[in-house]
Wavefront OBJ file of the C-alpha trace (Angstrom):
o trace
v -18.992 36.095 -142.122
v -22.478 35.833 -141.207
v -24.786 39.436 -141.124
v -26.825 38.270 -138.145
v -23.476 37.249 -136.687
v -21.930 40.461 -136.951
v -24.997 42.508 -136.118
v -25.375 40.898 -132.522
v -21.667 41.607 -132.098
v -22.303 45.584 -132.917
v -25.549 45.730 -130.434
v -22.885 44.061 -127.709
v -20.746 46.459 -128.262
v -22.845 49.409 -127.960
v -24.197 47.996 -124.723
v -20.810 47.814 -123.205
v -20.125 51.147 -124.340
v -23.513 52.852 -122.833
v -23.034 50.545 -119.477
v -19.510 51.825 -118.613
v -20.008 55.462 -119.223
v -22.814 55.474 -116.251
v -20.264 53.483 -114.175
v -20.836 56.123 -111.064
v -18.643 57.568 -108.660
v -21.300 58.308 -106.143
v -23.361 55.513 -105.277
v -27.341 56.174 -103.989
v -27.785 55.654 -100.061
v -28.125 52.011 -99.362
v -27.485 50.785 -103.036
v -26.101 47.733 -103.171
v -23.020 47.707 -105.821
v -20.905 44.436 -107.087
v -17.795 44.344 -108.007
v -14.915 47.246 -108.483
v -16.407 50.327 -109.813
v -13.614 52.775 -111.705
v -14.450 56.491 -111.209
v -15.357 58.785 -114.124
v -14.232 61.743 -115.161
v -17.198 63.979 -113.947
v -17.854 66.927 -112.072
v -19.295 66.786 -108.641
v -21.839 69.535 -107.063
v -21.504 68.849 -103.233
v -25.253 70.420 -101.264
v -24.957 70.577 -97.499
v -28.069 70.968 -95.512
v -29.698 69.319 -98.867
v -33.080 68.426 -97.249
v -35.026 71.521 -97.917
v -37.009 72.679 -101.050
v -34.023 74.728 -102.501
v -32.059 71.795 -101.711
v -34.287 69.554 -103.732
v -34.547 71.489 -106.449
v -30.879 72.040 -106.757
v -30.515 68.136 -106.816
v -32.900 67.975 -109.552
v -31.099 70.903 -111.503
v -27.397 69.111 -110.933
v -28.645 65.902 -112.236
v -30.592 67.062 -114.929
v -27.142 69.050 -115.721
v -25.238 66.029 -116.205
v -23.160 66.690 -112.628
v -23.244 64.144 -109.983
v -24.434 65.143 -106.153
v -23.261 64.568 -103.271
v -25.602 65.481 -100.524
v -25.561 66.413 -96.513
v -28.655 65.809 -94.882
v -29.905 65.809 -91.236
v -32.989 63.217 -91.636
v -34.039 61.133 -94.696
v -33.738 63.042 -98.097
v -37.036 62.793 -100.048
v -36.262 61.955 -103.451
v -36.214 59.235 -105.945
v -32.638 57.625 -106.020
v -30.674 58.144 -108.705
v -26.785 56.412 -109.589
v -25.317 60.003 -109.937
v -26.970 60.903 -106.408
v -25.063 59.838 -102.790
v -27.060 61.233 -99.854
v -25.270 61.334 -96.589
v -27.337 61.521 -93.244
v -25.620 63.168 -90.336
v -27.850 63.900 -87.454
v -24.954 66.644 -86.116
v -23.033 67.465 -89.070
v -19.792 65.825 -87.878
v -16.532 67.139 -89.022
v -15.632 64.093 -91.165
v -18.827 64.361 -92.511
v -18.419 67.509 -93.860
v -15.404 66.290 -95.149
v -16.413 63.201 -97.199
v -19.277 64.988 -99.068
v -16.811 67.915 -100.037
v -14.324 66.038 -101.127
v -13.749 65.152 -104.551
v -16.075 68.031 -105.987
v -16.024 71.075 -108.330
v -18.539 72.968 -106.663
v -20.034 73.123 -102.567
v -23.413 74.486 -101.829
v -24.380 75.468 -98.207
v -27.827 75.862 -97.407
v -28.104 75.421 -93.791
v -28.515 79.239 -93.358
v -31.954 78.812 -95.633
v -32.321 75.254 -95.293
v -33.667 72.926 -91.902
v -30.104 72.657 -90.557
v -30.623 72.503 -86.623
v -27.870 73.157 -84.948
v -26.752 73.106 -81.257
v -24.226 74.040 -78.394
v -22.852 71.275 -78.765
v -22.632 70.607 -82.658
v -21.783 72.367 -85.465
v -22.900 75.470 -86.839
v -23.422 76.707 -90.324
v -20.004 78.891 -89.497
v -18.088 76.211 -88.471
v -19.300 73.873 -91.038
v -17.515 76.200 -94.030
v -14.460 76.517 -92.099
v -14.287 72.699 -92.284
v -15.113 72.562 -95.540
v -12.888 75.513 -96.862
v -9.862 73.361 -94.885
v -11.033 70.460 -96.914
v -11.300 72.481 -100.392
v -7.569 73.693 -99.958
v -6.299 70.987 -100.960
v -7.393 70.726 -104.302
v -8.020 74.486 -104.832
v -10.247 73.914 -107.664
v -13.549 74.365 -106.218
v -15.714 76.811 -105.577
v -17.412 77.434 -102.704
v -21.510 79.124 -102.871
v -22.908 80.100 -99.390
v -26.703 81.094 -99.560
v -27.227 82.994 -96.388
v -29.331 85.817 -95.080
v -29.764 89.419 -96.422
v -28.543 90.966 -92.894
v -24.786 89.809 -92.914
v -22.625 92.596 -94.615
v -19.264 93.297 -96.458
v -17.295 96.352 -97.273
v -18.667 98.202 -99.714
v -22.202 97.354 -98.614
v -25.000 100.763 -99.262
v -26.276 101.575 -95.964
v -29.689 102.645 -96.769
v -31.992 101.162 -99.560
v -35.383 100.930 -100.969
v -35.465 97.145 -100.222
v -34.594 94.977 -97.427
v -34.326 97.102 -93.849
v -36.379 95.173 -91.826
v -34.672 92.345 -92.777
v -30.973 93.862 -92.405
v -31.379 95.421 -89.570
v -34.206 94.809 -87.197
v -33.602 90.646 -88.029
v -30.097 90.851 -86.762
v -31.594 92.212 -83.132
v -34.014 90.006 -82.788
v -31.796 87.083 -84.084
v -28.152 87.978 -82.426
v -26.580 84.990 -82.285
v -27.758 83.357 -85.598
v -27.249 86.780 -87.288
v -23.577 86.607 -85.475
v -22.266 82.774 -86.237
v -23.588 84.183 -90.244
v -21.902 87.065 -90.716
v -18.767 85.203 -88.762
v -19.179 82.623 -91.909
v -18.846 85.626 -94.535
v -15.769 86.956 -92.740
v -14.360 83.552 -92.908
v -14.797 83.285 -96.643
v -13.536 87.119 -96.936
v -9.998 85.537 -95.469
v -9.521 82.490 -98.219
v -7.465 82.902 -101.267
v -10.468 80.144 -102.932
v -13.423 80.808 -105.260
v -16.291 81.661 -103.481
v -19.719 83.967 -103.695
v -21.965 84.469 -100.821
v -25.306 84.767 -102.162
v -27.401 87.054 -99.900
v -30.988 86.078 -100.430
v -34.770 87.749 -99.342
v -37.884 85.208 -98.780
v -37.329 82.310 -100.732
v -40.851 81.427 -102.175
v -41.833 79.086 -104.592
v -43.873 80.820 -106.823
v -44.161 80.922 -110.687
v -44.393 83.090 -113.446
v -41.252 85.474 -112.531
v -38.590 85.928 -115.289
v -34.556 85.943 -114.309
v -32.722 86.330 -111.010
v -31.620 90.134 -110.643
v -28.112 90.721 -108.685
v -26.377 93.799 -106.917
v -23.607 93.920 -105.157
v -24.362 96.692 -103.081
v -28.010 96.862 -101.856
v -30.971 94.671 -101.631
v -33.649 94.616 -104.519
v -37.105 92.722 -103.978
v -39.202 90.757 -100.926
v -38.826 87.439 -102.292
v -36.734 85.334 -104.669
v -38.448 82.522 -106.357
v -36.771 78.799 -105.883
v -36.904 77.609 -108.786
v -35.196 80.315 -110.523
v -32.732 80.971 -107.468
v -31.597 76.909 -107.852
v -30.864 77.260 -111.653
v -29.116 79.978 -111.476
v -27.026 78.790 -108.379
v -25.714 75.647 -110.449
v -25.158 77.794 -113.891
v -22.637 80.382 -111.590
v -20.421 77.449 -110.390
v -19.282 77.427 -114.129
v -18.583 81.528 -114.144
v -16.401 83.333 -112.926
v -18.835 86.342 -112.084
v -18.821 87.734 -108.434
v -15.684 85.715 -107.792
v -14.997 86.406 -103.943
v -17.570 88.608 -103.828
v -21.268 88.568 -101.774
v -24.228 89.458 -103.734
v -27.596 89.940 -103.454
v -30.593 88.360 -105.530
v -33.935 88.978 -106.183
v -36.700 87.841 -108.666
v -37.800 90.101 -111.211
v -40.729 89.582 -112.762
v -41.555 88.372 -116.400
v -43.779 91.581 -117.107
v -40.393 94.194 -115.415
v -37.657 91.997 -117.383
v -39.849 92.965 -120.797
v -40.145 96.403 -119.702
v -36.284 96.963 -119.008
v -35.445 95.240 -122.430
v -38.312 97.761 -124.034
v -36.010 100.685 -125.898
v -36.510 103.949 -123.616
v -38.167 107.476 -126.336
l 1 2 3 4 5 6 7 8 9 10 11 12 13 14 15 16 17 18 19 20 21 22 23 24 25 26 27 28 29 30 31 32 33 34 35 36 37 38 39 40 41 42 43 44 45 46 47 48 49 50 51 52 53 54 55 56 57 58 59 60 61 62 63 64 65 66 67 68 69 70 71 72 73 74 75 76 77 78 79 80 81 82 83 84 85 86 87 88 89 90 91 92 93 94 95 96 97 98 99 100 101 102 103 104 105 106 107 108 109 110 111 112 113 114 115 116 117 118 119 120 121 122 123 124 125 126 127 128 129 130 131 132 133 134 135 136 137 138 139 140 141 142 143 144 145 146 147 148 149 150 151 152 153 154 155 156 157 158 159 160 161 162 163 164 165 166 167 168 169 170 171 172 173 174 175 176 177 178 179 180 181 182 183 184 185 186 187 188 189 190 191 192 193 194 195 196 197 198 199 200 201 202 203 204 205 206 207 208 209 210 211 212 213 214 215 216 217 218 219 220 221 222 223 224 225 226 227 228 229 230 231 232 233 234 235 236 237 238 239 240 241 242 243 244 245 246 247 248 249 250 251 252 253 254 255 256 257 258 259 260 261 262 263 264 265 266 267
């Protein structure tokens, strides 16, 4: 048989091949798609309140990860489309909203507590939003859940007095009652479901450079400010552990010159 013949038959092949493994599940807003698309076997990171800079730079994490996104957004998302990225606009957060961007994914990421979510009397709230989408997840039972809220709400088990954070835990919450109430209703919420879950209690989120890994405690807050790059990558990496399983953290950033010193052996 002819070489040339059989060489253009191996490049066709290897076409077909490449083409139907980025056959995606999640189409970009407005892309136009042709014919019947068959859904592939990858995992889905679902972002509500997406349209902030955490919530861009989680996309851009996700993606660069491998996973596909599905994002909630109240106005137009600024970034580039992508096939692996499906961006939902919902001026007031409906209920089947909520629904359709949770559903079918490994992994749900609320931001609206740290995000531009506006919410109303008479829409949802960043409280009611999980409880629709923990309702949703029960089905499946095989995703986990990652709230990023504010360093005021509390658990059991929580140190009353620290170095770090009391302006923020407890003057915040009395000059913000009823946001500091619908967020520490959300916590108690997540405290009642038998799914995997970690609220991630968070200081300033800046975006700043030049600060080495995310520091956690389960107990007490540690720093002013957590940086957003850092905070994003690690947010996507702990949707594949198991760490602080139904459990509410806190994070800081620790700086590049501290993380050197706490690795330096102690005399």
């Amino acid at each position: 048989m002819n070489s040339n013949f059989l060489h253009r038959v191996k490049i066709m092949v290897a076409f077909s091949k490449s083409n139907s493994v980025r056959t995606p599940y999640a189409q970009p807003t407005g892309g136009a798609s042709s014919g019947v698309h068959e859904p592939v076997d990858r995992e889905i990171i679902s972002v509500l309140g997406a349209n902030c800079q955490l919530g861009h730079r989680i996309i851009e994490v996700s993606l660069r990860c491998g996973y596909q996104v599905q994002a909630l957004t109240q106005s137009k998302l600024q970034h580039p489309a992508d096939v692996d990225l499906r961006v939902l606009r919902s001026d007031g957060f409906l209920a089947r909203d909520v629904q359709n961007v949770v559903r079918g994914s490994s992994c749900v990421i609320n931001l609206c507590n740290v995000g531009n979510f506006v919410g109303s009397h008479d829409q949802l709230t960043s409280a009611s939003i999980t409880k629709i989408a923990l309702a949703e997840m029960q089905r499946t039972r095989k995703t986990r859940y990652l709230l990023i809220t504010h360093q005021s709400v509390s658990v059991p088990g929580d140190h009353r007095l620290g170095l770090h954070g009391l302006a923020s835990r407890y003057l915040w919450p009395m000059m913000h009652r009823s946001r500091w109430r619908d967020m520490q209703d959300e916590v108690n919420a997540l405290m009642q479901t038998q799914l995997a879950w970690t609220a991630v209690r968070c200081p300033q989120i800046k975006d700043v450079f030049g600060f080495g890994s995310i520091s956690t405690d389960r107990h007490c807050p540690m720093g002013r400010f957590v940086a957003l790059d850092r905070l994003a990558r690690y947010l996507v990496h702990l949707k594949e552990s198991n760490v602080y399983d139904q459990q509410a953290i806190f994070v800081a950033s620790q700086s590049t010159r501290s993380s050197l010193a706490s690795c330096t052996p102690k005399n």
